[in-house]
Backbone as CSV, one residue per row, in Angstrom:
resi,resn,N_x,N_y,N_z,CA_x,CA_y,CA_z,C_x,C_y,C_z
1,UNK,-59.710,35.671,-9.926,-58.480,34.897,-9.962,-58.367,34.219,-11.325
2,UNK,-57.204,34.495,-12.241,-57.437,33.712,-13.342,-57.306,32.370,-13.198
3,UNK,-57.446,31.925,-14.166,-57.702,30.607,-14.670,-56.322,30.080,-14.566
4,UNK,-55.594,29.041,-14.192,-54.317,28.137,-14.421,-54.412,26.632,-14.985
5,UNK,-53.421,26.367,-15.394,-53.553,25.408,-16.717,-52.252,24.629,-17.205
6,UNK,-51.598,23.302,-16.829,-50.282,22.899,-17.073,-51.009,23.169,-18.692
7,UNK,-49.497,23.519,-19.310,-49.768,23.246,-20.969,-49.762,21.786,-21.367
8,UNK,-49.602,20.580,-20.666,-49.298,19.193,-21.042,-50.817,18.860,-20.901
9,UNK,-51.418,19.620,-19.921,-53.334,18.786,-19.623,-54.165,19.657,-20.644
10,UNK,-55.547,19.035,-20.635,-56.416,19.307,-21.813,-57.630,19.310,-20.384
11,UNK,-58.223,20.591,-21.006,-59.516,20.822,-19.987,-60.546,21.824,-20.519
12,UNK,-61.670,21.739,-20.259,-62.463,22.775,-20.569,-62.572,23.827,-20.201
13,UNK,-62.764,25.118,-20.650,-62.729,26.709,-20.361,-64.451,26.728,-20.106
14,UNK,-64.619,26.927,-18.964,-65.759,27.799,-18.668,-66.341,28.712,-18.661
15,UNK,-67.091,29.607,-18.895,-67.767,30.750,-19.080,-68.917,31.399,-19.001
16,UNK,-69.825,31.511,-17.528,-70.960,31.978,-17.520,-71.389,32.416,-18.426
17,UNK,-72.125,32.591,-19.348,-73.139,34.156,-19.900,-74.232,34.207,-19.530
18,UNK,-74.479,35.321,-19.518,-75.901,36.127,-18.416,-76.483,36.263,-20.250
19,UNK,-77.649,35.162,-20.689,-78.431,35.590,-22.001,-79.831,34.962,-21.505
20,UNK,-80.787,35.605,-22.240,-81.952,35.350,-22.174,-82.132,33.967,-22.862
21,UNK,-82.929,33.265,-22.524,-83.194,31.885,-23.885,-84.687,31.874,-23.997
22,UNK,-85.603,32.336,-24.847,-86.900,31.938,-25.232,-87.150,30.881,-24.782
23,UNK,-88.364,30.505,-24.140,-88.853,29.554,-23.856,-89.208,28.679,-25.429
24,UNK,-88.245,26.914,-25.134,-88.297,26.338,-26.244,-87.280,26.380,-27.012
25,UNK,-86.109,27.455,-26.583,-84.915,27.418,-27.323,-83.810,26.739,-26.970
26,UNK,-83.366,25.899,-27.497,-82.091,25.255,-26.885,-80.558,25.537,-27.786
27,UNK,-79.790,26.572,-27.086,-79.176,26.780,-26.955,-77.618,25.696,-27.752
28,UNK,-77.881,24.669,-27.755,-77.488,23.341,-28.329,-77.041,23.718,-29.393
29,UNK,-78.543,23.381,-30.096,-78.773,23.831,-31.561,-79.575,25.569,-32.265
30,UNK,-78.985,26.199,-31.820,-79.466,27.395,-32.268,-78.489,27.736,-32.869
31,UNK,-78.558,29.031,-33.482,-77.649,29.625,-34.380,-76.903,30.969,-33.542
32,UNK,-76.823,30.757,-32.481,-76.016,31.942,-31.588,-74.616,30.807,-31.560
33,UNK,-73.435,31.203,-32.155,-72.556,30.203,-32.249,-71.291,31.397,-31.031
34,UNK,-71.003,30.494,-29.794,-70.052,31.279,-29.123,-68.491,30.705,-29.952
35,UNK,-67.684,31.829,-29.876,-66.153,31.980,-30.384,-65.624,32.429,-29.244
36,UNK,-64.207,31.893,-29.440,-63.207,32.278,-28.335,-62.437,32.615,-29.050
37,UNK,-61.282,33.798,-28.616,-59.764,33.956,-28.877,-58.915,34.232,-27.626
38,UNK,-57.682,33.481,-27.777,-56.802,33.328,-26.379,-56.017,34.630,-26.811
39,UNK,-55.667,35.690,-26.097,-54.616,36.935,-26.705,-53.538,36.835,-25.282
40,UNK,-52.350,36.744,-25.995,-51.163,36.576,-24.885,-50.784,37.924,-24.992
41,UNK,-50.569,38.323,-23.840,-50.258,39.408,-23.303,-51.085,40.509,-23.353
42,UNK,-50.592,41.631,-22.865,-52.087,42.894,-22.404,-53.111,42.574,-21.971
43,UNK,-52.714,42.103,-21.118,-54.092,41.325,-20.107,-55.257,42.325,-19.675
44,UNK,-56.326,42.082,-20.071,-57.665,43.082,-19.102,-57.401,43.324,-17.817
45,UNK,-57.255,44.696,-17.408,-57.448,44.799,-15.916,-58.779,45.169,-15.636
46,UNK,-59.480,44.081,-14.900,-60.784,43.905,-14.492,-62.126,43.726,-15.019
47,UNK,-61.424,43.215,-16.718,-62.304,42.918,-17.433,-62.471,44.145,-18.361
48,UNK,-61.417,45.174,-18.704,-61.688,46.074,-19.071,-60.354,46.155,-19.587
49,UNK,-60.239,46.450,-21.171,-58.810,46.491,-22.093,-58.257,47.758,-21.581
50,UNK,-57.119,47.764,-21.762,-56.105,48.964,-21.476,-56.035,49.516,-22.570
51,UNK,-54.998,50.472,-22.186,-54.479,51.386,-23.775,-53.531,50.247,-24.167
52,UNK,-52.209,49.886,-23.145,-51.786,48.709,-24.072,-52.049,47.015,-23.921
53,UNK,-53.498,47.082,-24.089,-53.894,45.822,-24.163,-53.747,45.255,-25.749
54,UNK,-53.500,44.279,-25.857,-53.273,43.115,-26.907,-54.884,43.043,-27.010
55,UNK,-55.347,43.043,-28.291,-56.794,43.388,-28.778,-56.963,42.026,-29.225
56,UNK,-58.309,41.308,-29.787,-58.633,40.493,-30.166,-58.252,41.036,-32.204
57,UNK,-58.003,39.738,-32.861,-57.994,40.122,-34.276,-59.277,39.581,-34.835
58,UNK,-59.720,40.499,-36.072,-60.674,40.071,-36.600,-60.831,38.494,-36.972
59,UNK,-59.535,37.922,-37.156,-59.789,36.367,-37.696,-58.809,35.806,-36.346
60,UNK,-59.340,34.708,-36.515,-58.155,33.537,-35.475,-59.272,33.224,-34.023
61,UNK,-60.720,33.905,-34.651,-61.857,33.112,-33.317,-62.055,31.624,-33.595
62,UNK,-61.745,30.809,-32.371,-62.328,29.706,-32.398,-63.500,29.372,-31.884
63,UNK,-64.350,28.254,-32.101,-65.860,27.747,-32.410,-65.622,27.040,-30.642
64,UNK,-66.023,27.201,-29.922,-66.593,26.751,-29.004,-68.086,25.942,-28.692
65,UNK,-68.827,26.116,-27.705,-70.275,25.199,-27.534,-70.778,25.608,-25.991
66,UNK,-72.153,25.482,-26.116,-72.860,26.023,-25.260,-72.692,24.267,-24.185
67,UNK,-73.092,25.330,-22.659,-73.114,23.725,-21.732,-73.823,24.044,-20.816
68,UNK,-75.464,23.465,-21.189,-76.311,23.961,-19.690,-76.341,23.265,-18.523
69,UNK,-76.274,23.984,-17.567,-75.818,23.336,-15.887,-77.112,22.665,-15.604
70,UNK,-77.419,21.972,-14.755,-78.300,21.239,-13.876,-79.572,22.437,-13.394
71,UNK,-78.910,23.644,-13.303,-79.822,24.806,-12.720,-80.402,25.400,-13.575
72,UNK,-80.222,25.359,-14.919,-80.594,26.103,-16.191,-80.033,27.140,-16.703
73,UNK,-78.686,27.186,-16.062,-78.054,28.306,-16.447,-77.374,27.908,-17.975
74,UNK,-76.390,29.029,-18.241,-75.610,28.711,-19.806,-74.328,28.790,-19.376
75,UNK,-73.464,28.162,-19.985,-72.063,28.224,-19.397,-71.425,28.132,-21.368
76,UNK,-70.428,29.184,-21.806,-69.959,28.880,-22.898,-68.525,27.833,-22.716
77,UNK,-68.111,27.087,-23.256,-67.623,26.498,-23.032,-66.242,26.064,-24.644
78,UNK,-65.094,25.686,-24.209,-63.630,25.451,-25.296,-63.190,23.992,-24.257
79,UNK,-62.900,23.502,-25.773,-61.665,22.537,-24.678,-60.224,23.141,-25.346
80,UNK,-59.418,23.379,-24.309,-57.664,23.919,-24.909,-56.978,22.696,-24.067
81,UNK,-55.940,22.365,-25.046,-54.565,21.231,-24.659,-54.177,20.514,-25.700
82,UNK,-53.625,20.020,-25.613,-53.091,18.924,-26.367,-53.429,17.587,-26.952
83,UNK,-54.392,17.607,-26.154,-54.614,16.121,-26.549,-56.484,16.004,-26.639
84,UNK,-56.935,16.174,-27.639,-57.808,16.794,-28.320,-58.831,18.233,-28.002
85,UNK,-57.595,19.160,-28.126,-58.461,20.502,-27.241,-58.536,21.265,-28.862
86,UNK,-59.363,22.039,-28.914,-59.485,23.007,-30.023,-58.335,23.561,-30.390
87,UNK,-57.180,24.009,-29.385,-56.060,24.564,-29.366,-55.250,24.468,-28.407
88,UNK,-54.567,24.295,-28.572,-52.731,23.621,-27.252,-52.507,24.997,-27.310
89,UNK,-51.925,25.719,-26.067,-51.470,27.502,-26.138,-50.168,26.796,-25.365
90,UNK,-49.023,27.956,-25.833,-47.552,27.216,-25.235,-47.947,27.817,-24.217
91,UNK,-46.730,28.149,-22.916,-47.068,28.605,-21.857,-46.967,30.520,-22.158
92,UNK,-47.853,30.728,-20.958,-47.859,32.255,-21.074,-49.020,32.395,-20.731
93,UNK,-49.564,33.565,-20.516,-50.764,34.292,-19.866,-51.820,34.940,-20.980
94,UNK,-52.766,34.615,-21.049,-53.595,34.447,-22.459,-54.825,35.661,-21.584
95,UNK,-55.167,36.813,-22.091,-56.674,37.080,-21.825,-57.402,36.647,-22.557
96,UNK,-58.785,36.007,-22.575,-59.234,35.268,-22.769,-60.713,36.167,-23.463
97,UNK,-61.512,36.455,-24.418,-61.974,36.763,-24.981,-63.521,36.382,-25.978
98,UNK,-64.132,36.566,-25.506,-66.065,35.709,-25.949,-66.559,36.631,-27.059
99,UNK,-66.736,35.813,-27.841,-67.730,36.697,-28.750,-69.510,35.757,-29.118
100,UNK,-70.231,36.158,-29.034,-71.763,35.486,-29.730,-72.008,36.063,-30.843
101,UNK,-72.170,35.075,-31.636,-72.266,35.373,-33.357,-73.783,35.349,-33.341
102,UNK,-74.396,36.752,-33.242,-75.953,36.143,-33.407,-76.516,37.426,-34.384
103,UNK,-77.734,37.318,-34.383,-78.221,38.326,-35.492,-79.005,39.183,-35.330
104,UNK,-79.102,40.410,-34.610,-78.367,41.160,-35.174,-76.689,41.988,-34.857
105,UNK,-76.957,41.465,-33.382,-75.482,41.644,-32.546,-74.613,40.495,-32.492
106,UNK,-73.800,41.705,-31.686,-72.512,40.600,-32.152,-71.384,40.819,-30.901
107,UNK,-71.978,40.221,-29.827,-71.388,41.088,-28.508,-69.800,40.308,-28.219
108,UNK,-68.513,41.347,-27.649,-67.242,40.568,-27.614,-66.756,41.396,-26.654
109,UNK,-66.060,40.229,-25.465,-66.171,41.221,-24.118,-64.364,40.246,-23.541
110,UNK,-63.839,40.898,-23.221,-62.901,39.650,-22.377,-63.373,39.840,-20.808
111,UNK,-63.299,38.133,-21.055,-63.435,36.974,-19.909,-62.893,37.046,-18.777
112,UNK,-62.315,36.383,-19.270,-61.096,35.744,-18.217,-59.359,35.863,-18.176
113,UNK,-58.586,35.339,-17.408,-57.643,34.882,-17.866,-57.181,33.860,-17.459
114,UNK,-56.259,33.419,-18.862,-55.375,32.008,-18.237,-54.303,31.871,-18.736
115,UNK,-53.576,31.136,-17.102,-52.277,31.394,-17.435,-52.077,29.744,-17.626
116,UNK,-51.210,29.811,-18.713,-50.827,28.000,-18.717,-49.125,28.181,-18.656
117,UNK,-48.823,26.977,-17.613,-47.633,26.961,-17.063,-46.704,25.692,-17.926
């Protein structure tokens, strides 16, 4: 079920990732930096781009932050809105798009979606 979102509120985007963490690594401060890009329209069907899916562009990723749960899991994490979010999106239906900047990969998968009303 995607994600919904008045465009007037400011909230955080959630995002499991299934990654390994070395024992001793915190995720915090490491150099695996997660990016987001919101792409309106050509939405993933099922997590999987179409022929006419709206692609991610090489530039226009934003810097997101890692957020570990109580259980030890990793959750990537954006704040989007208005009122201090990384980015206010007008309304419309955004697939939603992860990339990990790490070395030597460089994995970029869409997410989610969200629709902001």
């Amino acid at each position: 079920m995607p994600l919904s979102q008045d465009r007037l509120s400011t909230f955080e985007v959630l995002i499991p990732v299934q990654v390994l963490i070395p024992e001793g690594a915190n995720p915090d401060t490491g150099d695996d930096v997660v990016q987001y890009q919101f792409v309106l329209g050509g939405l993933p069907v099922r997590n999987r781009p179409t022929e006419s899916s709206n692609l991610p562009t090489s530039t226009g990723w934003l810097d997101g932050y890692w957020v570990t749960t109580a259980s030890g899991g990793l959750l990537a994490a954006i704040l989007v809105g208005p009122d201090g979010g990384v980015i206010a999106l007008p309304p419309g239906a955004y697939a939603i798009w992860l990339r990990v900047v790490d070395n030597p990969t460089v994995p970029v998968a869409p997410v989610d979606v969200l629709v902001v009303t």
